[in-house]
C-alpha positions in Angstrom: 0.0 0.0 0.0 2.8 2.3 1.0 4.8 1.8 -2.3 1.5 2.9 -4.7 0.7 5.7 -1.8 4.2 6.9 -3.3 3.8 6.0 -6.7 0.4 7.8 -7.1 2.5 11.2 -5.7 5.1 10.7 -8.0 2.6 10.6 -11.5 0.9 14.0 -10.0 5.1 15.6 -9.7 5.8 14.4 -12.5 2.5 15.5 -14.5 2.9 18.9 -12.7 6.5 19.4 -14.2 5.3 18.3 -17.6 2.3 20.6 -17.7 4.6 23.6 -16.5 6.7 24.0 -19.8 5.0 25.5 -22.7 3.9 24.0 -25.8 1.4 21.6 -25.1 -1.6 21.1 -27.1 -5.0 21.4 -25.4 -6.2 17.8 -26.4 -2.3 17.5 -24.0 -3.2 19.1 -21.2 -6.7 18.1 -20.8 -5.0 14.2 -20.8 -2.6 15.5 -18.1 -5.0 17.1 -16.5 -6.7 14.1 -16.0 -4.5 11.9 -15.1 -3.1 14.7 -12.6 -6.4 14.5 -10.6 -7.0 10.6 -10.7 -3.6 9.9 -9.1 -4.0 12.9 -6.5 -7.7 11.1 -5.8 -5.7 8.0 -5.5 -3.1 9.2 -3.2 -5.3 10.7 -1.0 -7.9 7.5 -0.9 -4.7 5.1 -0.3 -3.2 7.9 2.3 -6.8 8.1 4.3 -6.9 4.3 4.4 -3.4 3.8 5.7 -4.1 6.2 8.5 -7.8 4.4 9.1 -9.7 7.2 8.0 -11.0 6.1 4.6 -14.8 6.9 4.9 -15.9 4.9 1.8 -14.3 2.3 -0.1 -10.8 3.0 -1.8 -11.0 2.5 -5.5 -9.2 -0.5 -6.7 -5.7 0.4 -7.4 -5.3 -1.7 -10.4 -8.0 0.0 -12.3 -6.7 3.5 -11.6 -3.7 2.9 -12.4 -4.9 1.1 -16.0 -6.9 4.2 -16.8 -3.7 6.9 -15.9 -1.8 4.7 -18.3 -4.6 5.4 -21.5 -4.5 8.7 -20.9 -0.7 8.8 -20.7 -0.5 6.6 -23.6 -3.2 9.5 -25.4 -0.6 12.0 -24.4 2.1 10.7 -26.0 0.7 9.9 -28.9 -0.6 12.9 -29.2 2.9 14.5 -29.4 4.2 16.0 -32.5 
């Protein structure tokens, strides 16, 4: 749990470097931009459940994870 706690807060610093250089295209950003706020929601479930606090169930990680790595996969692609 610890190690994707960490790995989910490493996509959003890394996402957050990316989107602050210049030259993205919108259909870019809005890819980051998602991906950016399902790994922070990730973090934060997985960080609330590993302190006991998680109110509601924590998504499954594998699923998250799959979906950040389409949109990532979108965002590279749509490089040029």
């Amino acid at each position: 749990m610890k190690e994707a706690l960490r790995r989910a807060q490493e996509v959003v610093e890394v996402i957050d470097t990316i989107t602050a250089g210049k030259g993205l295209r919108a259909a870019q950003r809005r890819a980051l931009g998602e991906c950016r706020r399902m790994a922070s929601r990730l973090a934060r479930d997985l960080e609330a459940k590993e302190e006991g606090k998680a109110s509601e169930q924590v998504p499954e990680v594998e699923g998250v994870v799959a979906r950040i790595c389409e949109l990532l996969h979108a965002y590279l692609c749509n490089r040029g």
